[in-house]
N, C-alpha and C positions, 0 to 999 in steps of 0.2 A: 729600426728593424734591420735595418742593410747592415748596419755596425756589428749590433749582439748577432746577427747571425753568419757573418764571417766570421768573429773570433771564435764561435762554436765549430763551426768548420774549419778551421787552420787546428783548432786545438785538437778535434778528432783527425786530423788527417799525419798528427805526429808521435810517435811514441820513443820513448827515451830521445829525446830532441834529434828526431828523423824522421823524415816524413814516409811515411810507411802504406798511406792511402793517396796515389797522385789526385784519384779523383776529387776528394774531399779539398784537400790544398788547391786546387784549380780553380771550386765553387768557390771560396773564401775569397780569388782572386778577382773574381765576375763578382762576387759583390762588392766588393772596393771599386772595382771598375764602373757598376752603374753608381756609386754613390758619387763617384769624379765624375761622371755626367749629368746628374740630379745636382751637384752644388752650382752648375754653372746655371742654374737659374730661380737659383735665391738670387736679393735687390741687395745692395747694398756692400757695406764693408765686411757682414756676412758673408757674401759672395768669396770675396778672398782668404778670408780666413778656414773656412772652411776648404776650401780650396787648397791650400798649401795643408793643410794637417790630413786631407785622403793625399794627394800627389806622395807627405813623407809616410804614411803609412803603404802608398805602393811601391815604394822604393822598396821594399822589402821582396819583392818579387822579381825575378832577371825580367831585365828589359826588355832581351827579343822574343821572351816567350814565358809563359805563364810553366815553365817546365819545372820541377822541384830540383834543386840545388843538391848537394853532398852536407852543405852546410846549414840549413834555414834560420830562418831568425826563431828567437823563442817565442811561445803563444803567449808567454807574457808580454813579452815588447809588442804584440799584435794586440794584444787587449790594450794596453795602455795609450797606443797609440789611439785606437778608436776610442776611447775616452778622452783622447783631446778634438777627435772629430764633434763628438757630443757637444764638449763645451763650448765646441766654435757656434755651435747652430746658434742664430737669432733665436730668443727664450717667448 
């Protein structure tokens, strides 16, 4: 849920690869953000792998602040990326 509904929100929050709705872009970031606090308690080698694919899916956001860039990354690399979050989850 946390996944498909960030990339729906990063997707709405940009048009012609800009982000155009801060607020939207920001939600997208608070759901990455609880999902990096929700992996740290999966068991296992789950734990980490999930772990490192939300950390590089929040690399996409400046570090000191959830604030939108000039440049964003595209809603594509934000979807794909959470489709390796997906695949990391224990099945």
């Amino acid at each position: 849920f946390l996944m498909d509904t960030a990339v729906e929100e990063y997707a709405a929050a940009l048009t012609d690869g800009k982000v155009t709705d801060a607020a939207e872009y920001q939600d997208a970031w608070g759901f990455v953000t609880v999902a990096r606090e929700l992996s740290s308690e999966l068991e296992g080698s789950s734990s980490q792998k999930v772990a490192a694919a939300v950390d590089e899916m929040l690399g996409l956001w400046p570090k000191d602040a959830p604030l939108p860039p000039a440049d964003p990354a595209p809603a594509g690399q934000v979807s794909a990326l959470a489709s390796r979050v997906l695949l990391a989850l224990p099945q």
